[in-house]
C-alpha positions as CSV (number, residue, x, y, z in Angstrom):
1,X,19.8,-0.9,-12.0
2,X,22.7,1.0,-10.5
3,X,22.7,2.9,-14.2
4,X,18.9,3.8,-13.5
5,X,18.8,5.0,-10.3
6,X,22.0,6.6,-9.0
7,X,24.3,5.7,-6.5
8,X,23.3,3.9,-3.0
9,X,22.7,5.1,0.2
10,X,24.3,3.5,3.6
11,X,22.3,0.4,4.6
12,X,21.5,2.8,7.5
13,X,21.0,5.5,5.8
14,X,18.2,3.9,3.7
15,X,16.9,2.3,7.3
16,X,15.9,5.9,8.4
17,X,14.9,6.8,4.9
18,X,12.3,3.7,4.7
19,X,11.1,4.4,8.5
20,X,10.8,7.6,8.3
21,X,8.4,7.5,4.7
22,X,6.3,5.0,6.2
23,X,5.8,6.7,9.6
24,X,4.4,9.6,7.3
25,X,2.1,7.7,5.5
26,X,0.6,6.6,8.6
27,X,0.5,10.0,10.1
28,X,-1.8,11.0,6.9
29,X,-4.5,8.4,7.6
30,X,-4.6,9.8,11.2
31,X,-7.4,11.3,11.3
32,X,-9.9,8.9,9.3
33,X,-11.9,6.4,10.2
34,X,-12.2,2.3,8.6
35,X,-15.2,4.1,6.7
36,X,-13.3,7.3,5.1
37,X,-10.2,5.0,4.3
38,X,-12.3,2.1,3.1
39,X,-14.6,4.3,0.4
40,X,-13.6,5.2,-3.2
41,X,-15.2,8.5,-4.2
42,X,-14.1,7.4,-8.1
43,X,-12.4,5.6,-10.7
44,X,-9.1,7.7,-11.2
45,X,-8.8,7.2,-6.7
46,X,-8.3,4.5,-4.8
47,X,-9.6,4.1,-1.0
48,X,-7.0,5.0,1.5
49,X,-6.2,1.7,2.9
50,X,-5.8,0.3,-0.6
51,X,-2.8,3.0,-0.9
52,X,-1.1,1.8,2.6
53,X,-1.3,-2.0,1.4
54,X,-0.3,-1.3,-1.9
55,X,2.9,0.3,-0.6
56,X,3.3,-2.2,1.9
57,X,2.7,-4.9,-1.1
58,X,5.4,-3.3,-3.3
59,X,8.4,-3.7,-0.6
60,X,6.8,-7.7,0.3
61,X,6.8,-8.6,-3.1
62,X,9.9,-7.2,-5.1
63,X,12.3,-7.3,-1.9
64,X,11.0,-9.6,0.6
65,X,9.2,-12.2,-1.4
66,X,12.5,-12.1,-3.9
67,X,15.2,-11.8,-2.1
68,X,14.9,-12.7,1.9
69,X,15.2,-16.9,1.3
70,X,12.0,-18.7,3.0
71,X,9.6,-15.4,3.9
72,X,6.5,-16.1,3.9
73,X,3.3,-13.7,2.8
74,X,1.6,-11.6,5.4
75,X,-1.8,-13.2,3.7
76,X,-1.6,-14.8,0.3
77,X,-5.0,-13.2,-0.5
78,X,-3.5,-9.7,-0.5
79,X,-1.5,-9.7,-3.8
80,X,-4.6,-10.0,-6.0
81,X,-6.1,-7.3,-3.8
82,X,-3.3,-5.2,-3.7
83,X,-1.1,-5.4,-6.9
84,X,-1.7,-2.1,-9.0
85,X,-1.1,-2.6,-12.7
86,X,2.0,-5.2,-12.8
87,X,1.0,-7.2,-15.4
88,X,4.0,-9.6,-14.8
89,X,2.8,-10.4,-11.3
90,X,-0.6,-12.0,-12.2
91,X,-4.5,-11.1,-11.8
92,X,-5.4,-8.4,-9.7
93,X,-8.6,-6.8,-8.6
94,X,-10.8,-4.6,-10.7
95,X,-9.5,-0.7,-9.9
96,X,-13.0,0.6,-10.4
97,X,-14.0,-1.6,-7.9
98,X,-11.2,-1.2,-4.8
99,X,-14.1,0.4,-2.7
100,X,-15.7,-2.7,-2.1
101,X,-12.4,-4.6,-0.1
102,X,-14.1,-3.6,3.0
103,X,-12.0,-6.6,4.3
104,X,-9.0,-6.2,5.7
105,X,-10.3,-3.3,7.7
106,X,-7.8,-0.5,8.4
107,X,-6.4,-1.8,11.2
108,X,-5.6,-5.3,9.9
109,X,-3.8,-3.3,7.0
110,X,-2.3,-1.2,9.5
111,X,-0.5,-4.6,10.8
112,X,0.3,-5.9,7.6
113,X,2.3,-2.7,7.5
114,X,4.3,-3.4,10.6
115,X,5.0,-7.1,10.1
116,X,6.7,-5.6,6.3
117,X,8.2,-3.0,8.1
118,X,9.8,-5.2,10.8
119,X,10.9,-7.5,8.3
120,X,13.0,-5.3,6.0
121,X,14.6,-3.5,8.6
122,X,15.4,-6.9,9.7
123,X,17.3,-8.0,6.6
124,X,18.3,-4.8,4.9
125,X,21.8,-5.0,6.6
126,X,22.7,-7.7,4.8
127,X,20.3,-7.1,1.3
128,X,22.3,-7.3,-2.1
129,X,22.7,-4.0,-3.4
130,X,19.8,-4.8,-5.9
131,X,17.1,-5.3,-3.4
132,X,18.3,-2.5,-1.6
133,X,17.6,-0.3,-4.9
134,X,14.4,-1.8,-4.8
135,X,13.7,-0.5,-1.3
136,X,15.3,3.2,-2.2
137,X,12.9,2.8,-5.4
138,X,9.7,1.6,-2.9
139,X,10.5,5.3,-0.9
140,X,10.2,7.3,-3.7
141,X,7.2,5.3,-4.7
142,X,5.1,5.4,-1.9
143,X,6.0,9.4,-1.5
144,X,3.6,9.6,-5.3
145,X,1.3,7.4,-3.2
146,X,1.2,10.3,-0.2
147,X,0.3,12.5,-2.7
148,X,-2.3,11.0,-4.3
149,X,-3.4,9.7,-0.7
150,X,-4.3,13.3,-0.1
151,X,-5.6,14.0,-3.5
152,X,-8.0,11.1,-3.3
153,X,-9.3,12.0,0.3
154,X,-9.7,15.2,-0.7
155,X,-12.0,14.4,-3.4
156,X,-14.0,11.7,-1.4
157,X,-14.2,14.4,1.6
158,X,-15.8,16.6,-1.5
159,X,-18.4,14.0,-2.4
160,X,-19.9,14.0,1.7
161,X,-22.8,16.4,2.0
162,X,-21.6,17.6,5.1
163,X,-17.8,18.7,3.3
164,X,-15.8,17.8,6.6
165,X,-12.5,19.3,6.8
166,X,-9.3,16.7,7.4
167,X,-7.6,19.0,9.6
168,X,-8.7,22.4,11.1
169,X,-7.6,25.3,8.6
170,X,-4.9,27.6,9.4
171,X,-5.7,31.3,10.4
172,X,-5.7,33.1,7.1
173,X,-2.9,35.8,6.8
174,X,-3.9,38.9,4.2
175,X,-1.8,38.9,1.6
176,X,-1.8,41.9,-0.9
177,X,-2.5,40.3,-4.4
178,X,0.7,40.2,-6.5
179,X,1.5,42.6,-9.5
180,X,1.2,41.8,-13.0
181,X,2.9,38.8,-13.9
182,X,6.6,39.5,-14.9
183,X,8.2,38.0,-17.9
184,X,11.9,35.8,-17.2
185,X,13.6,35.9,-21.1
186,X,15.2,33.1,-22.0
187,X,17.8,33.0,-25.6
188,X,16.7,30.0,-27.6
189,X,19.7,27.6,-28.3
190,X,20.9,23.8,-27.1
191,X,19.6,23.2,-23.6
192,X,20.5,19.6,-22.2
193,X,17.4,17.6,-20.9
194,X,17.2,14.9,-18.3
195,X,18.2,13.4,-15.5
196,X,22.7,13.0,-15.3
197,X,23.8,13.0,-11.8
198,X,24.7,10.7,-9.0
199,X,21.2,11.3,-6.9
200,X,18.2,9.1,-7.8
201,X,15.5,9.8,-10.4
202,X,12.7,7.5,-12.7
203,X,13.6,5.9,-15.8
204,X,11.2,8.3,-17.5
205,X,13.6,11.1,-16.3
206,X,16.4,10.3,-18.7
207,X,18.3,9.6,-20.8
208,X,20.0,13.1,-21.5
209,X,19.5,14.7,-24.1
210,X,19.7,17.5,-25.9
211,X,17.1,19.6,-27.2
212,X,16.6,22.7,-29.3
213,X,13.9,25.8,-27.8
214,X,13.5,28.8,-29.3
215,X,13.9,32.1,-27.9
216,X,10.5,32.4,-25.1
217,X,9.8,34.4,-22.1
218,X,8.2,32.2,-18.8
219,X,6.2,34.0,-16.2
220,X,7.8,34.3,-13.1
221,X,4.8,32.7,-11.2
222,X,1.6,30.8,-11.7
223,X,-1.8,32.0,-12.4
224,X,-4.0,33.5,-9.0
225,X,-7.1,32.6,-8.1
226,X,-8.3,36.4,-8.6
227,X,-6.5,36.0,-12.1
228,X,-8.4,33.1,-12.5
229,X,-12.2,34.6,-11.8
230,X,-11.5,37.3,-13.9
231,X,-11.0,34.8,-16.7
232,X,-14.7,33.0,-15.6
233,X,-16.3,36.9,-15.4
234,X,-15.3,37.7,-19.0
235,X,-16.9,34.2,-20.4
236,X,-13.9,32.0,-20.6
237,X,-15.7,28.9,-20.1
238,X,-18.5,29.7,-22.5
239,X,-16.6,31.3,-25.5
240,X,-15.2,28.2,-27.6
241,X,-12.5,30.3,-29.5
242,X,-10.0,29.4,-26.7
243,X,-10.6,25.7,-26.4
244,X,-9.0,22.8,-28.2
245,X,-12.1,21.0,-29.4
246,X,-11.7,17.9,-27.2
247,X,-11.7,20.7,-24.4
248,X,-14.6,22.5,-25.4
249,X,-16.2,19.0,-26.0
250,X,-15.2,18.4,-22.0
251,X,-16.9,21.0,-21.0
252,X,-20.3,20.8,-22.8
253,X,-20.5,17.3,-21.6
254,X,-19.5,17.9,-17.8
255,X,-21.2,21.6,-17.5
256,X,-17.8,23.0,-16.2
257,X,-17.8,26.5,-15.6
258,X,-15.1,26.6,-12.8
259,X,-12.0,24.5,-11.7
260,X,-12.7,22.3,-9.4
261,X,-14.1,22.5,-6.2
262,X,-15.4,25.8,-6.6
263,X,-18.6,26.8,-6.2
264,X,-20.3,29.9,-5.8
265,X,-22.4,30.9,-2.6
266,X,-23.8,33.9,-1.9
267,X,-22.3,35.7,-4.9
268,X,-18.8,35.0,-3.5
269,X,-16.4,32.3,-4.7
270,X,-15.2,29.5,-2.6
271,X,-13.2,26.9,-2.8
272,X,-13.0,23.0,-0.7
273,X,-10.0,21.6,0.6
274,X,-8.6,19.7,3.3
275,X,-9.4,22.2,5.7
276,X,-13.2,22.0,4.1
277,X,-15.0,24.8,2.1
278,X,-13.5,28.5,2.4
279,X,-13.7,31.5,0.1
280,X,-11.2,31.7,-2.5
281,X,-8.1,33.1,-1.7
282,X,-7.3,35.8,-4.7
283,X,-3.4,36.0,-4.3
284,X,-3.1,31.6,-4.3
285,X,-2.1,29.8,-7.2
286,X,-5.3,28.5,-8.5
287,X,-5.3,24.7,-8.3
288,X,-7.7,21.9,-9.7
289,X,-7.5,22.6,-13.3
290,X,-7.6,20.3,-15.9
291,X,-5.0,20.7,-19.4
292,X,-7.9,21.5,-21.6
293,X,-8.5,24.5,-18.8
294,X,-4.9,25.5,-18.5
295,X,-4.9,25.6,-22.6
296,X,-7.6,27.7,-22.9
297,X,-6.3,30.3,-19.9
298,X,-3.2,30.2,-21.7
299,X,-5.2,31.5,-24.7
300,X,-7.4,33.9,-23.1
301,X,-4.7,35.7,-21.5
302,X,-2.6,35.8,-25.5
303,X,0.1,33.0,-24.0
304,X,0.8,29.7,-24.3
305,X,1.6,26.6,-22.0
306,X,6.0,26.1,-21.3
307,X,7.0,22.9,-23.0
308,X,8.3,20.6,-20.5
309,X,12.2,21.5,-21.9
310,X,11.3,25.4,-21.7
311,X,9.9,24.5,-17.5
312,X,13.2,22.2,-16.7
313,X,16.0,24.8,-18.6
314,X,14.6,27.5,-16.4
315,X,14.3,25.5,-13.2
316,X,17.4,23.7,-13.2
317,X,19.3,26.5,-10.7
318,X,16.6,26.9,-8.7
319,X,16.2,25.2,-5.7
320,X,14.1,21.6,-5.6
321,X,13.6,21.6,-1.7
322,X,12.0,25.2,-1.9
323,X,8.6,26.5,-2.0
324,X,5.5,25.2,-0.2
325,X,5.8,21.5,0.2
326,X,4.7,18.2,1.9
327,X,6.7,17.9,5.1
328,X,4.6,16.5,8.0
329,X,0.9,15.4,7.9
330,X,-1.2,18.4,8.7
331,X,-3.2,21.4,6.9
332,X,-1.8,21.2,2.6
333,X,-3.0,24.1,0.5
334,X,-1.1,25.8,-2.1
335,X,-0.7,29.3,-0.8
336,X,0.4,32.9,-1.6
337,X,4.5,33.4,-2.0
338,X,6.2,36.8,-0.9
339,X,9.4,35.1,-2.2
340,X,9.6,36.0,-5.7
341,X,9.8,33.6,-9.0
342,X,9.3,29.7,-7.6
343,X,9.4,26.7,-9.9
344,X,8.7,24.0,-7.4
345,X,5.9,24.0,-4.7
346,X,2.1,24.9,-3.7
347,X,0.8,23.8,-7.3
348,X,2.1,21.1,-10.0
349,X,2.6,23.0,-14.1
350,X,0.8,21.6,-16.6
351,X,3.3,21.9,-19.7
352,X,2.2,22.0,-23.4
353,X,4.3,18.7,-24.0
354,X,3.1,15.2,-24.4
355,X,4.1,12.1,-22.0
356,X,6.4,10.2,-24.5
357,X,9.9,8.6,-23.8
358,X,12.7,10.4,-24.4
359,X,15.9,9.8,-27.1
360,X,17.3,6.4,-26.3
361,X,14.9,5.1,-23.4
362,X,14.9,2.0,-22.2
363,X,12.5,0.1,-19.8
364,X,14.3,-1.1,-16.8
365,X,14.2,-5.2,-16.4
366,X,11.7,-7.2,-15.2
367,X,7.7,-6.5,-13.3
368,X,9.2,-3.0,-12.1
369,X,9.8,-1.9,-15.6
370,X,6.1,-1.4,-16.0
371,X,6.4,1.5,-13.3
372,X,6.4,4.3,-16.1
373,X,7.1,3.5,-19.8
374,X,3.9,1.6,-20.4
375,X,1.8,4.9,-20.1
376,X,3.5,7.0,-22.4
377,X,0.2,7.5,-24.1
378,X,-2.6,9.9,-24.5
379,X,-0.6,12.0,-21.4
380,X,0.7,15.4,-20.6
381,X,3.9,16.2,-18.5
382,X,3.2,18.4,-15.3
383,X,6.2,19.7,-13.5
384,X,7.3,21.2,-10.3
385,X,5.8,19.5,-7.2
386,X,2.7,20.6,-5.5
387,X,2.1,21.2,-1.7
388,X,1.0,17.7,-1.2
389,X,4.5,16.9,-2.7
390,X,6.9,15.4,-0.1
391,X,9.9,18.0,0.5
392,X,12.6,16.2,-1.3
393,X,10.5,14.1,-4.4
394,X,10.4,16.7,-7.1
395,X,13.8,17.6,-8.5
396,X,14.1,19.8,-12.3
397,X,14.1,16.4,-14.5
398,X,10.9,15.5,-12.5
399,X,8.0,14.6,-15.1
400,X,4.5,14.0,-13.6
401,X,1.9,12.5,-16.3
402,X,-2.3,13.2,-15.8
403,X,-4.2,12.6,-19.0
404,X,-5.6,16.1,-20.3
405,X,-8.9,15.7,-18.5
406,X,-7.7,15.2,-15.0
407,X,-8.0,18.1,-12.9
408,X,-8.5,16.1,-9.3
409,X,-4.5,16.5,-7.9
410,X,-3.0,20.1,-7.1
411,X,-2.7,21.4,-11.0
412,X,-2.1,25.1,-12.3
413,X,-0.9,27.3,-14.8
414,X,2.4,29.0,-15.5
415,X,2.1,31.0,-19.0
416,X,4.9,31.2,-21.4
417,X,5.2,33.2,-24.5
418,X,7.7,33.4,-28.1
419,X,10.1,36.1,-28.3
């Protein structure tokens, strides 16, 4: 695994690592009740408690169960409830159907929790250095899971009548709309792709490669909001030249006219979000949008979507740890930026490029090898990080996967163009 995921962290560097991901996790869930972290709004979410015992499942299972001699399960019920899609560890619940484990209630999964956590910071000191990848690997895992935490209580705050709001929203600061997009020209020519340094990353993320782009032009931001309902004022969801024909299929059968939580009252556009329903703001990145929308934007507006090699060529310099990101629990919007061109933050970037394994790619060993190759199918690769990203996740070779459909996590638009 060493190969796969970089060089190790101190034992006690990877103590604070692991204490301080799960404390956040927890922190998340703060505000709901057993009832909001018990529900499933959909299929494509999962219930809030289901995300902290699946976590919690992940470290007892591939480092605890396999490698501390004579531990003993929390409960030996919870691996069918709480085992994702690991085929090689057995039957499993149905995931259309995680709503209905209304027992363990929150706090019993809550304690499940701290008997894991009390048991790996009990024997990572003396941990091979394979089941301490594991626990680096479990980190980086349960940070997707904080994101989609959010993502899926957003959407099952969305389905309440009454819209409730997670946290209080922050007072809104006017920001002046930005100008016309500007264009960042890049030459065409060999650019090397994937993951090749010392710090962690997925299997997905490598191995490097080259690859040969032509000469394009990416915008230096993503599209607005304002951009956005100027696209739905001039017909965008009801003139089919701009769709791919699955996408204008989508959005006969669904009736969508709008990303995402918008609706519009009172002749003005709002939006829903963590801090519950608001007018749009016209200077964010718009957020919520599914592939086929982002394709047919791209269209509208005489651009394209960035392959996933054009996005990580020009993001490589930039900084990972930048932009508006995930860094304690609290209000997470994607926002306006005064900064100038950003690559990583506020809103993940749907690229024109399909979720397939790259040049040489190889499934790591064993149950955890499932973790990514098996759904290189029928996906496209996002990239960048969103504000419900933990500060630190996303990195340039980052590739995040949705099928073309899914709008339900923070997804927008950056437009790219041929020179």
């Amino acid at each position: 695994m060493r190969t796969r995921l970089g060089l190790s962290p101190s034992p006690e560097a990877l103590c604070a690592r692991y204490d301080s991901v799960r404390r956040l996790s927890v922190a998340l869930v703060g505000p709901l009740s057993d009832a909001d972290a018990t529900v499933q709004s959909m299929e494509d979410a999962s219930p809030a408690k289901w995300h902290l015992a699946h976590t919690t499942w992940f470290f007892e299972t591939f480092v605890l169960r396999d490698f501390v001699p004579g531990y003993h399960r929390f409960d030996e019920r919870f691996p069918f409830l709480f085992n994702s899609y690991y085929e090689a560890e057995g039957r499993r619940h149905s995931r259309a159907r995680r709503g209905m484990i209304t027992r363990p209630t929150l706090d019993e999964v809550l304690a499940y929790r701290a008997h894991v956590d009390a048991e790996i910071e009990l024997a990572l000191p003396a941990l091979p250095h394979d089941a301490r990848e594991l626990i680096r690997l479990g980190c980086h895992h349960e940070e997707q899971h904080q994101e989609l935490l959010l993502t899926d209580i957003l959407h099952l705050m969305s389905e309440n009548p009454l819209e409730p709001a997670l946290w209080p929203g922050a007072r809104k600061v006017p920001v002046a709309m930005p100008g016309p997009v500007g264009w960042i020209e890049r030459n065409g020519g060999i650019a090397q792709i994937g993951h090749d340094d010392p710090h962690f990353a997925f299997d997905c993320e490598g191995p490097r490669h080259a690859a040969l782009l032509a000469p394009h032009a990416l915008a230096d931001r993503t599209v607005t909001n304002g951009e956005w309902a100027a696209f739905i004022a001039d017909g965008g969801y009801t003139d089919p030249r701009h769709w791919l024909s699955d996408g204008w299929a989508w959005v006969k059968a669904n009736a969508i006219d709008a990303p995402m939580y918008w609706e519009r009252r009172e002749d003005v556009w709002t939006r829903f979000g963590l801090d519950g329903r608001r007018p749009i703001d016209p200077a964010a990145p718009v957020t919520h949008v599914s592939l086929y929308e982002a394709d047919a934007y791209a269209s509208w507006a005489g651009a394209r979507l960035p392959t996933e090699f054009e996005w990580e060529a020009a993001a490589a310099g930039q900084d990972a740890g930048a932009g508006n990101q995930l860094d304690v629990a609290g209000p997470v919007e994607p926002r306006p930026s005064a900064d100038g061109p950003a690559f990583y933050g506020d809103v993940w970037e749907w690229t024109g490029s399909a979720y397939r394994p790259y040049p040489g790619f190889r499934a790591i060993e064993g149950a955890v090898g499932e973790y990514n190759g098996k759904f290189m199918s029928g996906q496209f690769v996002l990239r960048g990080g969103s504000c419900a990203t933990p500060r630190g996740h996303a990195r340039a070779s980052y590739r995040n996967f949705f099928y073309p459909h899914q709008r339900w996590q923070f997804t927008g638009v950056r437009l790219a163009k041929d020179l």
